[in-house]
C-alpha positions in Angstrom: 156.6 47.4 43.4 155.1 49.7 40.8 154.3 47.2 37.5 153.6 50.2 35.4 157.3 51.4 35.8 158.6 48.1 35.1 161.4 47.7 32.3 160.8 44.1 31.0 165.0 43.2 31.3 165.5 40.0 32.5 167.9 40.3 36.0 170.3 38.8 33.7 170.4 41.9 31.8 170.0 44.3 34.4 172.9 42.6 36.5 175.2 43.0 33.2 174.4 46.1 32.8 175.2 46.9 36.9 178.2 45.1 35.6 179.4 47.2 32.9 179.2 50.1 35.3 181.0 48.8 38.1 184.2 48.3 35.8 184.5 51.9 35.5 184.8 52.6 38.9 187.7 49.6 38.9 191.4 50.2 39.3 191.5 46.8 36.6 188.5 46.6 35.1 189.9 44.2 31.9 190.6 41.3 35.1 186.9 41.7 36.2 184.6 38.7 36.0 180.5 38.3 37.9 180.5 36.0 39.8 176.8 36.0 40.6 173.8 38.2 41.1 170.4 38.7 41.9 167.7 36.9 40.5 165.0 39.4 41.4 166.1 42.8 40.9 164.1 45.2 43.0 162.3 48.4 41.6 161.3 51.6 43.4 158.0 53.7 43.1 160.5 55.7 40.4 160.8 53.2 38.2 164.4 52.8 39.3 165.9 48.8 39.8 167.9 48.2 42.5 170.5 44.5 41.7 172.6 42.7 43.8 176.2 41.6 42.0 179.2 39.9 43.0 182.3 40.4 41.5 186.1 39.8 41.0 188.7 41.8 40.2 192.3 42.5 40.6 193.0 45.1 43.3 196.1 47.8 43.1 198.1 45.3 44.7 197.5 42.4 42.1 195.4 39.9 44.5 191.9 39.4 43.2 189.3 40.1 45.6 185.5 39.4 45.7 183.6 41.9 46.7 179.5 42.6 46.3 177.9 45.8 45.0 174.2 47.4 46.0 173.8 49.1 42.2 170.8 51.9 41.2 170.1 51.7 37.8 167.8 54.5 36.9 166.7 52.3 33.9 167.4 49.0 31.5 166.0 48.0 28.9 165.6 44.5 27.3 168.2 45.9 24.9 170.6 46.3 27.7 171.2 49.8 27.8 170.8 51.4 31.1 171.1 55.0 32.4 171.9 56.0 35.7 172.4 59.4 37.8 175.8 60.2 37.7 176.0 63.1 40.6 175.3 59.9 43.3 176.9 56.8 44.6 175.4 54.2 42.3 177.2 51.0 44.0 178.2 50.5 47.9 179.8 47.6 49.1 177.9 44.8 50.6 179.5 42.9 53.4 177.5 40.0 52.1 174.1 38.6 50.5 
C-alpha cells in the first residue's frame, strides 16, 4: 500500500460512506441497515480504498436479504465525504467474506 496516498478515515468511515452509496443502487434503500464491514480497508497505488460491507435490505419482493458488496471509493475523507467514478461498477456482490 502507498502511505503517501492514504486518506486518514477510519474503516468506520469509509464503510459508511460505501454504505451511503450502495443505497442508491437499492430497490429500498430507507429498509437498509450494515451489518458489518471491513476493518482494514485496502488502498491501491491510486490512492483509491477498496471496503468490504455487508448489508440488509428489502428486496422487490419484500423479503430482506443479506448480501456483501466489494466497493471502490476513489476517496474519503475523515469528514466522510467520498467521491467515486461513476462511468464503472463501483460494488459487485460477494458470495462471502
Amino acid at each position: 500500500s502507498n502511505s503517501a496516498s492514504k486518506s486518514a478515515a477510519s474503516a468506520e468511515t469509509i464503510a459508511n460512506c460505501a454504505f451511503t452509496l450502495v443505497k442508491e443502487h437499492l430497490k429500498y434503500p430507507r429498509t437498509a441497515s450494515m451489518d458489518g464491514y471491513s476493518r482494514s480497508p485496502q488502498y491501491d497505488s491510486y490512492g483509491r480504498v477498496c471496503t468490504l460491507i455487508s448489508v440488509t435490505a428489502q428486496n422487490g419482493f419484500g423479503n430482506y436479504i443479506t448480501e456483501d458488496y466489494y466497493v471502490v471509493l476513489q476517496s474519503c475523507s475523515i469528514s466522510g465525504h467520498y467521491t467515486y467514478n461513476s462511468h464503472i461498477d463501483n460494488y459487485t456482490k460477494n458470495d462471502g467474506w
